[in-house]
Structures are given as C-alpha cells and as structure tokens.
DRENZA-621011 format. One record per atom (N, C-alpha, C): residue in three letters; atom name; x, y, z. Coordinates in Angstrom, 2 decimals, m for minus. Example, Ala and Ser with C-alpha at 12.3 -4.5 7.8 and 13.67 -1.06 7.14 Angstrom:
<pts>
<pt residu="ALA" atome="N" east="13.19" north="m5.69" up="7.80"/>
<pt residu="ALA" atome="CA" east="12.30" north="m4.50" up="7.80"/>
<pt residu="ALA" atome="C" east="13.20" north="m3.30" up="7.80"/>
<pt residu="SER" atome="N" east="12.85" north="m2.25" up="7.08"/>
<pt residu="SER" atome="CA" east="13.67" north="m1.06" up="7.14"/>
<pt residu="SER" atome="C" east="12.90" north="0.03" up="7.87"/>
</pts>
This chain:
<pts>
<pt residu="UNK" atome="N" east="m92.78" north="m64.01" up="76.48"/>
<pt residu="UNK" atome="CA" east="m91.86" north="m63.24" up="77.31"/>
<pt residu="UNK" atome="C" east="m90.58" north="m64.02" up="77.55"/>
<pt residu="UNK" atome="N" east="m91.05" north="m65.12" up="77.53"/>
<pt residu="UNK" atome="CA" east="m89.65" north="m66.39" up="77.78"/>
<pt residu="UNK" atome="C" east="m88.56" north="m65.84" up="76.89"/>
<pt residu="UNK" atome="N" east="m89.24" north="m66.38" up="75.71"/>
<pt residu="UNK" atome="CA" east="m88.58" north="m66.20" up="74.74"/>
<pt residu="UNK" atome="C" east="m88.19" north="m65.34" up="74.36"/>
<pt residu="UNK" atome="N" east="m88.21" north="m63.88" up="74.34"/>
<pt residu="UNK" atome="CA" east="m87.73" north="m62.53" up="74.31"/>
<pt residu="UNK" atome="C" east="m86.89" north="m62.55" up="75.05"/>
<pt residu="UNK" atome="N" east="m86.83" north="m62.67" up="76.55"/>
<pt residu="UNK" atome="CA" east="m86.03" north="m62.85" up="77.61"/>
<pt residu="UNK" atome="C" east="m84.43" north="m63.39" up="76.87"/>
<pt residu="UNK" atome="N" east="m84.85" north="m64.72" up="76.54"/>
<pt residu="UNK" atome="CA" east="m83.31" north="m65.59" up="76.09"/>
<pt residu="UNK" atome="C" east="m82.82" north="m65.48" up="74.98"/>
<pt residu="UNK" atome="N" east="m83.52" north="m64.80" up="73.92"/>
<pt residu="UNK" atome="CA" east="m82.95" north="m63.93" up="72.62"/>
<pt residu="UNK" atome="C" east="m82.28" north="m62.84" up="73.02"/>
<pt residu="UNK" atome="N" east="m82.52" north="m61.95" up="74.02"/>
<pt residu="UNK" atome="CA" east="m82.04" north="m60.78" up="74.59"/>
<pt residu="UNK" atome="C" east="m80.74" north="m61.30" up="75.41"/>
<pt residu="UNK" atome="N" east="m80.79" north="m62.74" up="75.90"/>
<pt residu="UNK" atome="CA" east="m79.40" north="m63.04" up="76.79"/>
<pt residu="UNK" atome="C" east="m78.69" north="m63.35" up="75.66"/>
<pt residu="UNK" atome="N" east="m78.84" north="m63.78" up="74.51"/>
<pt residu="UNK" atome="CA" east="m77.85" north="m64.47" up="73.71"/>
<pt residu="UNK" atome="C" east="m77.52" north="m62.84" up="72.64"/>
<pt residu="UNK" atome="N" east="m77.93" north="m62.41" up="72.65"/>
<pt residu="UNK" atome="CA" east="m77.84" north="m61.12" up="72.00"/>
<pt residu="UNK" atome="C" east="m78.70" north="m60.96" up="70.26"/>
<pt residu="UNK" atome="N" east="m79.26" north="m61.71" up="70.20"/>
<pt residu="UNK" atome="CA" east="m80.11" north="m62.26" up="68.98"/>
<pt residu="UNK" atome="C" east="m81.41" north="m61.04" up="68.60"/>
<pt residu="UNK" atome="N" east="m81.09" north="m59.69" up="67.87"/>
<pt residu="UNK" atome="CA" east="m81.33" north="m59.10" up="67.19"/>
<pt residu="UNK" atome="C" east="m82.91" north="m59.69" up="67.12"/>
<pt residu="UNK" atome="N" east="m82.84" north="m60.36" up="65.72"/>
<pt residu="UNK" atome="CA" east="m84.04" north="m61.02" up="65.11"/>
<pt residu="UNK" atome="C" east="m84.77" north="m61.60" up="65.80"/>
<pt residu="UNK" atome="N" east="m84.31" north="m62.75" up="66.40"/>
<pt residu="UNK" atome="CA" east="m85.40" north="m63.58" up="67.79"/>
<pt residu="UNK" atome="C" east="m86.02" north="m62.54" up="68.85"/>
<pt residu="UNK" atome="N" east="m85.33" north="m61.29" up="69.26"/>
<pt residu="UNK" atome="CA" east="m86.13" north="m60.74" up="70.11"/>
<pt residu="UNK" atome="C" east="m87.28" north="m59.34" up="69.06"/>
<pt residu="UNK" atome="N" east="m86.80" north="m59.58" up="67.45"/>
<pt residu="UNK" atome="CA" east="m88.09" north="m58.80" up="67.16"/>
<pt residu="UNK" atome="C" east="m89.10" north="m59.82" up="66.56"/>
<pt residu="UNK" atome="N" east="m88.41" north="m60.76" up="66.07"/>
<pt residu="UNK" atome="CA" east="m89.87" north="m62.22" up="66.09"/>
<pt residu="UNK" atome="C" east="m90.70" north="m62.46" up="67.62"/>
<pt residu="UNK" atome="N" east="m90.17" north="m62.30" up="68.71"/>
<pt residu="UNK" atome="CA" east="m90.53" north="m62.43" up="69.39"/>
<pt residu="UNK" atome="C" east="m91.30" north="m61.76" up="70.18"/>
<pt residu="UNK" atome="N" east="m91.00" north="m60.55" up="69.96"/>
<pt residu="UNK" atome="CA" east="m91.76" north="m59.24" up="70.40"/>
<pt residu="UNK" atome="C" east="m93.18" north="m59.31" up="69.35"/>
<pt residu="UNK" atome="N" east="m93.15" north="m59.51" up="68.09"/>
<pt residu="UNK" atome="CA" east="m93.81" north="m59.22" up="67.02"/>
<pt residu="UNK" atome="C" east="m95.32" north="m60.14" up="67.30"/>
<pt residu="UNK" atome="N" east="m94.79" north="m61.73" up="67.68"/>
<pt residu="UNK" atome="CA" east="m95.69" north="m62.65" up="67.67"/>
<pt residu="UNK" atome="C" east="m96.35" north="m62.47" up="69.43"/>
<pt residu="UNK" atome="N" east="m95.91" north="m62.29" up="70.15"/>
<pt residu="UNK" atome="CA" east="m96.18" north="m61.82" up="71.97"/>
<pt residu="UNK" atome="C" east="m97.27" north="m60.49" up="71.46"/>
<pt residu="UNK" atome="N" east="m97.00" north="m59.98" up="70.88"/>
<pt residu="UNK" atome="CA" east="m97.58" north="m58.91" up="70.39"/>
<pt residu="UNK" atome="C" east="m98.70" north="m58.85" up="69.66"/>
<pt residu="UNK" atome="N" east="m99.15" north="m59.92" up="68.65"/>
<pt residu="UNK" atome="CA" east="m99.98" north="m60.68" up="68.10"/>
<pt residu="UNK" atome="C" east="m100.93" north="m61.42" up="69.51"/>
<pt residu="UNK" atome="N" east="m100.71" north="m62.38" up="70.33"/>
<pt residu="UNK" atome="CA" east="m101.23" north="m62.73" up="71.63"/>
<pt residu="UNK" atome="C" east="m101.48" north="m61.58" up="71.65"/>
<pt residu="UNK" atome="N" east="m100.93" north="m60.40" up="72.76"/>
<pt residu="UNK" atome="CA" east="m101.69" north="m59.63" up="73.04"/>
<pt residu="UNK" atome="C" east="m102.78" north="m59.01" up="72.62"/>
<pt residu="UNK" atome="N" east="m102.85" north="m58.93" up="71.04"/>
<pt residu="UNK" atome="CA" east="m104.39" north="m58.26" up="70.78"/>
<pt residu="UNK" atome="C" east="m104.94" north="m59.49" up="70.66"/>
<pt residu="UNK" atome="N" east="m105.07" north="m60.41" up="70.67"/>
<pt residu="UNK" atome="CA" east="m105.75" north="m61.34" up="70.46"/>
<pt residu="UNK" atome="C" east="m106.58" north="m61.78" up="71.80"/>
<pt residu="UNK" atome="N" east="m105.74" north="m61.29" up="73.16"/>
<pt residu="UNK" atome="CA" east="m106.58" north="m61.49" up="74.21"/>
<pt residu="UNK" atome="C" east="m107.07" north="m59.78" up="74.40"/>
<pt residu="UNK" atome="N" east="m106.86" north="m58.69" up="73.89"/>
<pt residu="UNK" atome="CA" east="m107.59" north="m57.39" up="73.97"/>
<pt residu="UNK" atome="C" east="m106.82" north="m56.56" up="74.78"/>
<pt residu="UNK" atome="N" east="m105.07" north="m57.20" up="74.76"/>
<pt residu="UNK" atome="CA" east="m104.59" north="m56.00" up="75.61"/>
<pt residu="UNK" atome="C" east="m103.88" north="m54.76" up="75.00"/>
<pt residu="UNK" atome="N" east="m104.55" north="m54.29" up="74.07"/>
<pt residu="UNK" atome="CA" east="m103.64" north="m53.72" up="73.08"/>
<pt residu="UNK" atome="C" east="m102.53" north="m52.53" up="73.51"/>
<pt residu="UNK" atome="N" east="m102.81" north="m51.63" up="74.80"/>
<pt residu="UNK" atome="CA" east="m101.40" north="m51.51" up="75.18"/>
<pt residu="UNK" atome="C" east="m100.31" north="m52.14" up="75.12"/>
<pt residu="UNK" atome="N" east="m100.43" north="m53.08" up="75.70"/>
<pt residu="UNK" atome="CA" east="m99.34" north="m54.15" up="75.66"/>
<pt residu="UNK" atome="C" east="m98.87" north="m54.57" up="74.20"/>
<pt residu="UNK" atome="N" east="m100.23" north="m55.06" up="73.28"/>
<pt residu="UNK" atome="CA" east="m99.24" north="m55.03" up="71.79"/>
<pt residu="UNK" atome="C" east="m98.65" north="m53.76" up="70.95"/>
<pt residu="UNK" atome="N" east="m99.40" north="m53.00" up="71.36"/>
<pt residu="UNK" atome="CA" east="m98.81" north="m51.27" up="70.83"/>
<pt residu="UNK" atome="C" east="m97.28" north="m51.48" up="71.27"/>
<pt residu="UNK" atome="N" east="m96.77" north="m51.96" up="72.47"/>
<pt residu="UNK" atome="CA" east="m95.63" north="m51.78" up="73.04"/>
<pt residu="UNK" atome="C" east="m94.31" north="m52.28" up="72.34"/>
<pt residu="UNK" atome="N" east="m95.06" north="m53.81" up="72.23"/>
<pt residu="UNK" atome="CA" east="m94.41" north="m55.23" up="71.80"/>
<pt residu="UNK" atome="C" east="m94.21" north="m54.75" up="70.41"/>
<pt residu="UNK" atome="N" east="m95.26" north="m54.11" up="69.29"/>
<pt residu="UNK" atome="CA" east="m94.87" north="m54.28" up="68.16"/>
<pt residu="UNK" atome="C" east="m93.84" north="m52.82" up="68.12"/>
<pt residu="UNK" atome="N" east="m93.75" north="m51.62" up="68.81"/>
<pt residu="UNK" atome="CA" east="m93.01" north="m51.07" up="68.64"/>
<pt residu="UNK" atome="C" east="m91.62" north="m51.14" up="69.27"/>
<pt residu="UNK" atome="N" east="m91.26" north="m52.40" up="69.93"/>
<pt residu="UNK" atome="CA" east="m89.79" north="m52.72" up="70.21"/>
<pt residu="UNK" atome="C" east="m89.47" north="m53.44" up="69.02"/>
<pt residu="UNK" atome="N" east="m90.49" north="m54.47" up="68.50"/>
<pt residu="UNK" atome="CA" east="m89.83" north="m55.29" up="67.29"/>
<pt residu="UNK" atome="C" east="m89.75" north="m54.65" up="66.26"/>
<pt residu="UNK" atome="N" east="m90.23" north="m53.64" up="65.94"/>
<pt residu="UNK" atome="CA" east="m89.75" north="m52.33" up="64.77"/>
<pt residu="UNK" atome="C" east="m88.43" north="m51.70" up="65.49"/>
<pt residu="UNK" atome="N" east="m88.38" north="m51.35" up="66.25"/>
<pt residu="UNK" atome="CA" east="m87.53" north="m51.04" up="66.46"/>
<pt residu="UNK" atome="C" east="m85.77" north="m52.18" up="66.32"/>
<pt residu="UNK" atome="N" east="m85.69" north="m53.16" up="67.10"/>
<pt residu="UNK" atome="CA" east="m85.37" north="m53.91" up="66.68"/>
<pt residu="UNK" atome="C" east="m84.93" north="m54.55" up="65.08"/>
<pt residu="UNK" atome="N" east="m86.23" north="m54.49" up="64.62"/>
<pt residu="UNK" atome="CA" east="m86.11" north="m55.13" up="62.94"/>
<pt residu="UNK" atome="C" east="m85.11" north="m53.32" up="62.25"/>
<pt residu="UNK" atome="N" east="m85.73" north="m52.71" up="62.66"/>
<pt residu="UNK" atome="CA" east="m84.45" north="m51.40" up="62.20"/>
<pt residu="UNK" atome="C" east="m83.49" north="m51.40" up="62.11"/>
<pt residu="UNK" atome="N" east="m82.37" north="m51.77" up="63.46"/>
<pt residu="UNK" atome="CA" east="m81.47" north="m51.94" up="63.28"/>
<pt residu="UNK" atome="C" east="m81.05" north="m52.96" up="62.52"/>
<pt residu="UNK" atome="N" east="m81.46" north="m54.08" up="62.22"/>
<pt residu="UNK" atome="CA" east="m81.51" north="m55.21" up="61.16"/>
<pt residu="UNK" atome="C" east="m81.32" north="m54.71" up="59.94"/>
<pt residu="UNK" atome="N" east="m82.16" north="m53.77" up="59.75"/>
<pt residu="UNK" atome="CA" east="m82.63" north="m53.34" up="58.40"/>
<pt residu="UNK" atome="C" east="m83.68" north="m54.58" up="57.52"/>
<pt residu="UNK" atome="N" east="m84.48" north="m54.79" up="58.71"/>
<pt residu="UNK" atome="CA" east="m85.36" north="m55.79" up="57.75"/>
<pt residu="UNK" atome="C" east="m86.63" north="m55.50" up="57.84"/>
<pt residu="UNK" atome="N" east="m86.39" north="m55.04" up="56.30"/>
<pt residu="UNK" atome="CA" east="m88.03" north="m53.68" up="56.16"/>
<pt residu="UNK" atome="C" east="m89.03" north="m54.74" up="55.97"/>
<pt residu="UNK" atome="N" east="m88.92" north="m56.03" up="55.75"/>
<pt residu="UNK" atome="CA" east="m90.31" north="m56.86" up="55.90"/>
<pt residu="UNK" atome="C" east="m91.12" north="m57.08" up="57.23"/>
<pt residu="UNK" atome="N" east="m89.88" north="m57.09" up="58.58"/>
<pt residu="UNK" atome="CA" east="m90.39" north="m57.23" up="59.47"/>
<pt residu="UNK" atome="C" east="m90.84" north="m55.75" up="60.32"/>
<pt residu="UNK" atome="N" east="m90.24" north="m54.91" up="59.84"/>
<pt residu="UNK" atome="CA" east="m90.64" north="m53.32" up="60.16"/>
<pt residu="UNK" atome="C" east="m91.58" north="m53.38" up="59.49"/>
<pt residu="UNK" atome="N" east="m92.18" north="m53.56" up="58.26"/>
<pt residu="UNK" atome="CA" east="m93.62" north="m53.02" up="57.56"/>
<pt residu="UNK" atome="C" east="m94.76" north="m54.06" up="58.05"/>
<pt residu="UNK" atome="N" east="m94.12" north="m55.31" up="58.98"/>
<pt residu="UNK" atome="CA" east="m95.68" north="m56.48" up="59.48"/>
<pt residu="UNK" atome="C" east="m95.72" north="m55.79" up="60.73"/>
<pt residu="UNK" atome="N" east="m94.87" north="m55.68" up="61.71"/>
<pt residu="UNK" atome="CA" east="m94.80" north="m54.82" up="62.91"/>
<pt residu="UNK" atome="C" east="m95.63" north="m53.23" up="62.64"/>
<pt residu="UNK" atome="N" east="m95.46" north="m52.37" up="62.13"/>
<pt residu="UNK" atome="CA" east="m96.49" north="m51.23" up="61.11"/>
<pt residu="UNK" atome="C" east="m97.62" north="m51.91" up="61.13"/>
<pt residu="UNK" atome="N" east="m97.62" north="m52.46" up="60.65"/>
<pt residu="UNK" atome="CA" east="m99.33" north="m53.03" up="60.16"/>
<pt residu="UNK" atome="C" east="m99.74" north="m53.46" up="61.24"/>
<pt residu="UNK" atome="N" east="m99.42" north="m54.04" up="61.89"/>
<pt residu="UNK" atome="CA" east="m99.92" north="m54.89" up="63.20"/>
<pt residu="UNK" atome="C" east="m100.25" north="m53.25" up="63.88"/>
<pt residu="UNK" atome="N" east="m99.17" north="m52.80" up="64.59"/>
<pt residu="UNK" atome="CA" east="m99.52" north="m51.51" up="65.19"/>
<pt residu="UNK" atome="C" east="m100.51" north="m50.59" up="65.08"/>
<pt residu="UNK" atome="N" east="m100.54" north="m50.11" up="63.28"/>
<pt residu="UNK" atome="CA" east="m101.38" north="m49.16" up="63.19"/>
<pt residu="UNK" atome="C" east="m103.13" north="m50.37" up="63.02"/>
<pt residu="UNK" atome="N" east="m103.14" north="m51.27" up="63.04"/>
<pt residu="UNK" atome="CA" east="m104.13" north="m52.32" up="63.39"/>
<pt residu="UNK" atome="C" east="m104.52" north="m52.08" up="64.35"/>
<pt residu="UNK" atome="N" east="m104.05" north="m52.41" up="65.67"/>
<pt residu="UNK" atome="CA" east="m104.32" north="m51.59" up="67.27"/>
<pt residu="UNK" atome="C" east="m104.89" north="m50.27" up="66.85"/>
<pt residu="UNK" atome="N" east="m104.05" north="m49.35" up="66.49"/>
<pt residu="UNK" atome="CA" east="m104.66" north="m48.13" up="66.70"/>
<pt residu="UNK" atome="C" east="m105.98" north="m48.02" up="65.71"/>
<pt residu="UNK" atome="N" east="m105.93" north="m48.60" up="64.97"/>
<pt residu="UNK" atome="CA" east="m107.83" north="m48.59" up="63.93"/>
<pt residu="UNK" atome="C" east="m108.60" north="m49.17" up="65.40"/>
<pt residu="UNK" atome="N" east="m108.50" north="m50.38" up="65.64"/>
<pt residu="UNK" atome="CA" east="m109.03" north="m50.63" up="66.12"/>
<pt residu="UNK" atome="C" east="m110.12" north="m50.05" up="67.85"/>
<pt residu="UNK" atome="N" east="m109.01" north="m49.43" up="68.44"/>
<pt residu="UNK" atome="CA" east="m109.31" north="m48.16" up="69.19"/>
<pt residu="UNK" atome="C" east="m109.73" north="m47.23" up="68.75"/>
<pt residu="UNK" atome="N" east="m109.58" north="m47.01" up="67.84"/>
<pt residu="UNK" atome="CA" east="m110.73" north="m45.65" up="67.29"/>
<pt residu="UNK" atome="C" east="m109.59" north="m44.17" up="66.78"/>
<pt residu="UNK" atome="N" east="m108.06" north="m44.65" up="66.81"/>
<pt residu="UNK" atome="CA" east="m107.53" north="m44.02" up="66.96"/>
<pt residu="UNK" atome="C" east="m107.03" north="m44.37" up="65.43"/>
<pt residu="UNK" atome="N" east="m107.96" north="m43.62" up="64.31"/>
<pt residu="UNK" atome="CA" east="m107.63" north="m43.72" up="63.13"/>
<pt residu="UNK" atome="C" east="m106.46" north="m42.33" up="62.40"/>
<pt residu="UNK" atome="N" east="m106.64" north="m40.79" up="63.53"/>
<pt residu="UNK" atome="CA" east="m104.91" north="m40.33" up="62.25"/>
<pt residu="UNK" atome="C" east="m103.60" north="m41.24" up="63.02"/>
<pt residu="UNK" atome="N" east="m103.85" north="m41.74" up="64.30"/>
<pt residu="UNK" atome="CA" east="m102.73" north="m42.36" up="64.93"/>
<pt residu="UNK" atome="C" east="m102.50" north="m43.50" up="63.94"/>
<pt residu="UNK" atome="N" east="m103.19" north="m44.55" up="63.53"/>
<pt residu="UNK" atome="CA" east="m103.16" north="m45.07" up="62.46"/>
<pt residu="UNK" atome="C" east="m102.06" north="m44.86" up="61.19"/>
<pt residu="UNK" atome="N" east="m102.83" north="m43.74" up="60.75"/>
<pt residu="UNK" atome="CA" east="m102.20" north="m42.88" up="59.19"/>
<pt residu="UNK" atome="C" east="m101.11" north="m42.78" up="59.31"/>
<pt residu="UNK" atome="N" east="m100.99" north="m42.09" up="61.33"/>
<pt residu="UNK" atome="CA" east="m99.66" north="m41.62" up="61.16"/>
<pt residu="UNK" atome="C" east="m98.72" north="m42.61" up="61.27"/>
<pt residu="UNK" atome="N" east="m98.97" north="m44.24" up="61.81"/>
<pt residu="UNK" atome="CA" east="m97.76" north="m45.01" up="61.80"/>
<pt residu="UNK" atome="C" east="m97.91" north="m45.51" up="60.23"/>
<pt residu="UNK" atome="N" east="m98.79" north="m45.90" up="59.48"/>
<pt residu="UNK" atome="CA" east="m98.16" north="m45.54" up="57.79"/>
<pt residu="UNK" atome="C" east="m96.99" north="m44.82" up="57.30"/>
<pt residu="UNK" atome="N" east="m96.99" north="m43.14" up="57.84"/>
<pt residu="UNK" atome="CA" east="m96.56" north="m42.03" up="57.40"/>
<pt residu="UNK" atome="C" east="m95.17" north="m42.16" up="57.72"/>
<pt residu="UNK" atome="N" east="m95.01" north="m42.79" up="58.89"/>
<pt residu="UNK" atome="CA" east="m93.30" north="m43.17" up="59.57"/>
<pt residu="UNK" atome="C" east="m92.52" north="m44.04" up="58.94"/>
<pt residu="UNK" atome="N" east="m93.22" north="m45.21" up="58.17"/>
<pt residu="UNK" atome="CA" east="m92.15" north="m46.06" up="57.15"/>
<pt residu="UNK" atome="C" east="m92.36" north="m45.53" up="56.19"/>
<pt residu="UNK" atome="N" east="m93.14" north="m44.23" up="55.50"/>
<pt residu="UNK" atome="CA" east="m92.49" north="m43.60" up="54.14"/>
<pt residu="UNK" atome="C" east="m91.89" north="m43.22" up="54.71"/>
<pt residu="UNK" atome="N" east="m91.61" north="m42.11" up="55.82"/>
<pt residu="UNK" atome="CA" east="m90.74" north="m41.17" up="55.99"/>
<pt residu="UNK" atome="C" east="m88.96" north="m41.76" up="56.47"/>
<pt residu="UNK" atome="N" east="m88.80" north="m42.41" up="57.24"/>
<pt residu="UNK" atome="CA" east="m88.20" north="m43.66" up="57.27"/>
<pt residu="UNK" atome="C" east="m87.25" north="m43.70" up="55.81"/>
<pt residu="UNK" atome="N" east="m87.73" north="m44.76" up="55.08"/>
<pt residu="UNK" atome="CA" east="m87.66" north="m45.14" up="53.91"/>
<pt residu="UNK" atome="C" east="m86.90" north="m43.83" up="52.69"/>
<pt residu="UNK" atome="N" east="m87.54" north="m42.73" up="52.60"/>
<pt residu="UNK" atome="CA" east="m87.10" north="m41.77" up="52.21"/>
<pt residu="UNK" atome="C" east="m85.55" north="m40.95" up="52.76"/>
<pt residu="UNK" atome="N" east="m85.60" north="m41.14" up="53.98"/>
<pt residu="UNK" atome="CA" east="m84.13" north="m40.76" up="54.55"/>
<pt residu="UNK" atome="C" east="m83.10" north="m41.65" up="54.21"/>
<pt residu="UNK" atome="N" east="m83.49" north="m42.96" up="54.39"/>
<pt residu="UNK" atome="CA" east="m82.56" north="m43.75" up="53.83"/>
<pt residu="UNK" atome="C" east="m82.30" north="m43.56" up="52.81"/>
<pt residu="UNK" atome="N" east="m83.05" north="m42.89" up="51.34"/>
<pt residu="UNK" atome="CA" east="m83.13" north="m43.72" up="49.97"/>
<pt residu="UNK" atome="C" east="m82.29" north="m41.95" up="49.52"/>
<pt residu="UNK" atome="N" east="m82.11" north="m40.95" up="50.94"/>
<pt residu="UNK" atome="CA" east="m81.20" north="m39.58" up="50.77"/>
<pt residu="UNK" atome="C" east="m80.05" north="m39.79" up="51.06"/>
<pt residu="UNK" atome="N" east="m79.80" north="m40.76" up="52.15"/>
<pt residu="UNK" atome="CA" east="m78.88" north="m40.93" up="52.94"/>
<pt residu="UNK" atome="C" east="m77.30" north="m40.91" up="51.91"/>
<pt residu="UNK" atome="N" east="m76.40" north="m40.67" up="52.40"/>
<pt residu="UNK" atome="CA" east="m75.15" north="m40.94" up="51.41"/>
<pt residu="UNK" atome="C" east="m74.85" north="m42.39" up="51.77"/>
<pt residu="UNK" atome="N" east="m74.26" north="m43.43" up="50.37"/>
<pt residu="UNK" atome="CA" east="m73.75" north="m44.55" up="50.79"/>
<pt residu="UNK" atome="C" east="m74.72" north="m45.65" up="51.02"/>
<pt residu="UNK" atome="N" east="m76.58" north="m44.62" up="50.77"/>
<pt residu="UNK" atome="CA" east="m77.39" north="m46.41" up="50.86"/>
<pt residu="UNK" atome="C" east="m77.87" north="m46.59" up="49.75"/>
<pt residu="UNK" atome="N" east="m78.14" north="m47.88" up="49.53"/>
<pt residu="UNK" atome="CA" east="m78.90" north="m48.14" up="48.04"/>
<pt residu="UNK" atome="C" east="m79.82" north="m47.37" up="47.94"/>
</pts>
C-alpha cells in the first residue's frame, strides 16, 4: 500500500500497476481475494493506459485465477473474453498497429 501510495504521489503510471499487481498477489496469498480482485483490476487498468499488454495479460490471469478459484468459473472465461475483446478494438481502431 506504501508503495502504491508514493508511485501515485510521483505520478508513476507503471509503479502504481507493479504495485497494485504484486499487493494483489499478497492478497490471495493470505485468502483475501476481494481485495486482490480489486488490486489486480486497478493494475489492468493502469497497465492500459500504458499500453503494456504484458502487464494487462499477468493482471488477467491473476484475476480470472481469483475467480476459478471461488468457484466463479464463466466470471473467469469472462475476464479471458475482455483482453480478446480489448485487443480486437484496438487492432480496428484507425491509426493503431
């Protein structure tokens, strides 16, 4: 949380979705998975505006991880289904690679 905190004062993009990503990691690791559901969907969010689809597709995985794990397997599918869909707007978009 520290550390999210002072990435967020300095205005640091990346440090607050590394930071969210790995806080987020702790959290399921002690079983609070609300809390990492949360964490990994600010650092996707975050890594978005970046445009850094490596850290949007470990944040995904981590997430829809939580949700297997709860029992909440189309919630799962469906955060899969959001970086094709994602991915595809961009690849329509005018002006992106």
């Amino acid at each position: 949380e520290e550390s999210r905190h002072r990435f967020s004062e300095l205005g640091d993009t990346s440090g607050i979705a590394q930071a969210c990503n790995l806080a987020g990691l702790i959290a399921a690791a002690r079983g609070d998975d609300t809390a990492a559901a949360a964490l990994y969907e600010e650092c996707i969010d975050q890594a978005w505006r970046l445009e850094n689809r490596a850290a949007v597709a470990l944040a995904l995985h981590n997430l829809a991880y939580v949700e297997q794990r709860q029992g909440a397997l189309d919630r799962a599918i469906e955060i899969g289904a959001r970086v094709l869909d994602r991915e595809a707007g961009r690849a329509q978009a005018p002006g992106t690679p």
